[in-house]
Structure formats: structure tokens, C-alpha cells
N, C-alpha and C positions, 0 to 999 in steps of 0.2 A: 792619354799620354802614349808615346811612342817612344821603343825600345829595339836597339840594336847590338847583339851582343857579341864581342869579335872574339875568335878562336886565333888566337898568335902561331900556333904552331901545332903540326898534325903530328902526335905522337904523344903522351905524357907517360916521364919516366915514373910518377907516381904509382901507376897501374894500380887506382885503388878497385876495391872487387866491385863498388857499384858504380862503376864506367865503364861501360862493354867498349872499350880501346879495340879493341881487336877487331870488330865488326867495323868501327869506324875509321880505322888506319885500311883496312884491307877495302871499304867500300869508296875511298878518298882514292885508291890507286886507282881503280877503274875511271875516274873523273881527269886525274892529272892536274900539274900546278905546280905551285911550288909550298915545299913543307913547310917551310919559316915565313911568315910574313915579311914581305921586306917594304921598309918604310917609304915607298915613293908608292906601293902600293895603295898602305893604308892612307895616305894624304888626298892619294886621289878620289877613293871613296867615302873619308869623311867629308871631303869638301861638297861632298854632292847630297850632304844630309842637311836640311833644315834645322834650323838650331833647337827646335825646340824636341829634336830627338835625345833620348836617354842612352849614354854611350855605357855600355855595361863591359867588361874586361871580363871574361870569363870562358862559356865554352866549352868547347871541348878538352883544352889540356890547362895547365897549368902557364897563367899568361908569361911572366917573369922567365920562360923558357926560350922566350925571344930577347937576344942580346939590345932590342932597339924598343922595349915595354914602355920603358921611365921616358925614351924620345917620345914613342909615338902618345901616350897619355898627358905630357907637357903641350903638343901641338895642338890637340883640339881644345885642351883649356886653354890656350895663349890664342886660339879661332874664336874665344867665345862662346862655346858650350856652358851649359847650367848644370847639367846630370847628368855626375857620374855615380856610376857602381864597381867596387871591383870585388872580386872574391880571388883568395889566392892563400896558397899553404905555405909562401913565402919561398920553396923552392927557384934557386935562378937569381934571386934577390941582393942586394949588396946594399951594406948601410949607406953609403952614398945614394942609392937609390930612396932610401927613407928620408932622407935628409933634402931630397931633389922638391918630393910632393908633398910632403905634411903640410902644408899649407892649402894643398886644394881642398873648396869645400866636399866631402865627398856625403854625396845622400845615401850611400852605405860605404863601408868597407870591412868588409867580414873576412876574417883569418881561420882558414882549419885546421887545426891545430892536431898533432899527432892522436892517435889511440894504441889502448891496451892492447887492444886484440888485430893492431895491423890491418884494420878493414882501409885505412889508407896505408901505402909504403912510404912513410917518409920517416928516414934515420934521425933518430932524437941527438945528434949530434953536440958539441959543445959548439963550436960555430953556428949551427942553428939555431939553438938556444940562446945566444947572444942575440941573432937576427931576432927573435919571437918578444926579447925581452928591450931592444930596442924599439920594436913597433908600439911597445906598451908604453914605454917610456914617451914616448912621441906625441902624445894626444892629437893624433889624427883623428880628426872630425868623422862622429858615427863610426868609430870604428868597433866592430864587435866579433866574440871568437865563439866559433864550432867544433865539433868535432862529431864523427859518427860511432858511437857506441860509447864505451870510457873514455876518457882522457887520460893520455898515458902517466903513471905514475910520478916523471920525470919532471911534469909540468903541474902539477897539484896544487903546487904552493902561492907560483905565479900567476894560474889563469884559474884554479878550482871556484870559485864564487863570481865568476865570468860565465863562464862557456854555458852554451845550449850545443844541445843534441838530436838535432832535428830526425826526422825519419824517413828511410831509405826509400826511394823510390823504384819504380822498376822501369822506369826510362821508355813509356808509353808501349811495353810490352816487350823491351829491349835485354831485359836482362833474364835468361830463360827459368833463376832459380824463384821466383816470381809468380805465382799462378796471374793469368794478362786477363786483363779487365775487359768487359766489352758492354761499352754505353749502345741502347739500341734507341731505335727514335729518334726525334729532332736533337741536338747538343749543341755546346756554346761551349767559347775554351771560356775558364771561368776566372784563369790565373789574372795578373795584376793590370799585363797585357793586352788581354783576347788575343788576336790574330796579329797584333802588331807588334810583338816581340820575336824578331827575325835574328836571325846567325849569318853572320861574314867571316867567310874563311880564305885562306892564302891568296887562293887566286881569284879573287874577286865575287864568287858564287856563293850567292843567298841563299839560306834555306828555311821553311817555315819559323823552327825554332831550335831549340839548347837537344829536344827530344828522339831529334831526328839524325842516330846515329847511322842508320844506312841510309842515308841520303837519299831519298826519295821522293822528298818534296823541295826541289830546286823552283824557285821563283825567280830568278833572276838572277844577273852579275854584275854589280855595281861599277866596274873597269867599264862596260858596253852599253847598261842601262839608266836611267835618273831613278832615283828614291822612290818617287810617286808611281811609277809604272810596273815597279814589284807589287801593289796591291790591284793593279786593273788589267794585268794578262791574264792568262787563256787558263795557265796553272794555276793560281790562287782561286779565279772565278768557279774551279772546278772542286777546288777543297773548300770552300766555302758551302756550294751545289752538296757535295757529300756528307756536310755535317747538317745541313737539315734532310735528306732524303738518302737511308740507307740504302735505296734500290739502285744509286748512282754509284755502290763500291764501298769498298772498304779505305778507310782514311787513317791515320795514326795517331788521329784525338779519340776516338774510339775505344781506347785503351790504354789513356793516358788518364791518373791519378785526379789533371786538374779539369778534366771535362766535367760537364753537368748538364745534365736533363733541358732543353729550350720548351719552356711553360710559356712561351710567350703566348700563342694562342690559347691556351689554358685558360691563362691569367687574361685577356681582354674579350673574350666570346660572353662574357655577362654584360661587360658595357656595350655590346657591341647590340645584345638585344635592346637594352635600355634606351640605347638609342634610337629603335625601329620604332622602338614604342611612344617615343615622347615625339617624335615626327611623323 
């Protein structure tokens, strides 16, 4: 399966502490574009995805910060898309907007939900709290809630026998309070993906994936490229070259949580004599 996951807008006013924003807002100005997705963008590069791509809503900020979120996720399921994802703390949101999509099948839709300890900033407001308690009430297909650390006290009642609390990641070496991994050897992404869970931001430029907040690994820009040709230029052929052969450079799965060891040779060098032997 193949995954695309669009970043709607470069900045999230959530600034939670495990999204290094800052490296990714100041690395985006060096590139240029525009900050908000604007939806004549995003149409032109969904249209250029195969349907059988997994459109994921997420990213780098909080998608719902784009005033055209509830357009542009109505348009590619009214194109015929099968899979969607979105993740979203509901920031930006308006009950009309609930009201728009509850009906798409969504193969997730996961809510993060405030914490105790602020490791996201978002105000437990009473208008929020309406918003959180209208999505619950909505039975949106797959929909399920997170939160990083406690779930704030405010929400207990509503979502406490819900929520998972998954664990923080260090954003493939991005986040410096972190000590950064380093896979040495052959490696493989291991996540749900591999290699084909790409990032689309404002102005049309792909990058490997979600982990890649200093933008470094640019494969393409779907406004000037087709789909298929982000996996067969020169930049992907080269991060690919460097997760089997460390001597080719340092790469950003190298340090990323979902890498894993490629046994591939490992695991087939028995059959491999088995079969000198039987022939």
C-alpha cells in the first residue's frame, strides 16, 4: 500500500513539545511557498495520485488550520479515493465541519485529545469540549482518541475508558531532548509504509516522510512531477543506495525509531547454498 500524507499549513499553533515546529517552520522558509495550502493546489496534486494511494490528513501541523480542510477532504472522496486517515486535535474545527464528513468511511480517524501535563498546548476550553463531545457523539467510522502522557482531568469522564497513550517519539533524531538512534548496517523503514509514505506540503514539494522536519530529503513536487517519478529519480535512488550501504552517507532512517536491521541476506544465504547443492 501507498501513503501520502498532506501537511495543510506550515506553522501549528499547538506547539506541542514532541514537534520540533521550529526547525520545521524555519527550514520551510529557506525552500519558500506558500504557508496555507490553497485548494487549487491540493486538487492539482491529488489528481495526479492513483487511486489506490492512502490520502492521510496530518503532518506537520494541525490539518483543520487550513480554512479549505472539510473542501479539500470532501474532494478526493467525491474523486473516488478508498483511504482515508486523519489525525487531528480538532483545533480549527467547526461542528459543521463534523457534520460535513461523518459519513466518510474513514480507515482511521484518531483525536488527540488534551493532557495533564501540557505536552500538547491546546486550551480545554468549553467550546472545545463541545467540539470533542460532538465528534464522540457522531460515530465517525474508526474513529479513536490519544493523547501523550495523562489525559487531562477535564475530559475523564467523556473519553477516560477511550484513549491510548502512545509513546513519544524523537522524530528520527529531530527532537535533541532524545538521545538519537543509530541503525548501522543494511536497514529497512519497517513502519506500515516502507518508503512509500511521502509528505505534501503547501507548495507542492514531497519529502520522504512525516519525519523529516528539516527537510532534507525533497523527492519531488507534485505541481511539476507525476506520482510515479517521485519513487525513480536520482534523490530517492540515493536514499534507498544509503539504507543498504552506510559508506554511501548518513540518511534519516538511521535514527529513526521505525528502522530495522535488513536480514535479508542473512535470512536467504542458507537457501542459497541448498541450492548449489541440489544442482
Amino acid at each position: 500500500m501507498r501513503n501520502i500524507e498532506i501537511t495543510t499549513r506550515i506553522g501549528c499553533k499547538n506547539m506541542c513539545t514532541f514537534c520540533p515546529q521550529a526547525l520545521f517552520i524555519n527550514s520551510y522558509k529557506k525552500t519558500g511557498g506558500d504557508i496555507v495550502m490553497k485548494f487549487e493546489t491540493f486538487k492539482k496534486c491529488v489528481d495526479k495520485l492513483p487511486k489506490d494511494v492512502q490520502i492521510t490528513f496530518s503532518g506537520m501541523s494541525e490539518p483543520w488550520l487550513s480554512r479549505d480542510m472539510t473542501k479539500m477532504l470532501l474532494y478526493a472522496y467525491k474523486k473516488g479515493f478508498k483511504k482515508f486517515r486523519v489525525y487531528t486535535t480538532g483545533v480549527g474545527m467547526k461542528i459543521e465541519d463534523i457534520n460535513k464528513i461523518k459519513k466518510i468511511p474513514f480507515d482511521k480517524f484518531v483525536v488527540h485529545l488534551p493532557d495533564a501535563d501540557n505536552n500538547a498546548i491546546i486550551p480545554l476550553t468549553k467550546k472545545h469540549t463541545s467540539l470533542l463531545t460532538k465528534i464522540k457523539k457522531s460515530n465517525i467510522k474508526n474513529c479513536s482518541y490519544m493523547t501523550m502522557g495523562t489525559l487531562h482531568p477535564g475530559l475523564m469522564q467523556l473519553f477516560g475508558k477511550l484513549v491510548t497513550s502512545p509513546k513519544m517519539l524523537s522524530k528520527a533524531g529531530n527532537l535533541k531532548r532524545f538521545k538519537k538512534l543509530h541503525h548501522e548496517g543494511p536497514i529497512m523503514c519497517n513502519s506500515e509504509f516502507g518508503l512509500k509514505h511521502s509528505m505534501l506540503l503547501p507548495n507542492g514539494d514531497v519529502y520522504l516522510c512525516c519525519m523529516d522536519n528539516s527537510l532534507q530529503y525533497r523527492i519531488g513536487n507534485l505541481l511539476k512531477n507525476d506520482y510515479g517519478s517521485l519513487y525513480k529519480n536520482d534523490a530517492f535512488t540515493l536514499i534507498e543506495k544509503k539504507l543498504k550501504n552506510e559508506k554511501m552517507g548518513d540518511v534519516l532512517c538511521r535514527h529513526c525509531e521505525s528502522a530495522v536491521v535488513d536480514n535479508y541476506k542473512k535470512y536467504f544465504r542458507p537457501f542459497k547454498k541448498l541450492l548449489r547443492l541440489i544442482n
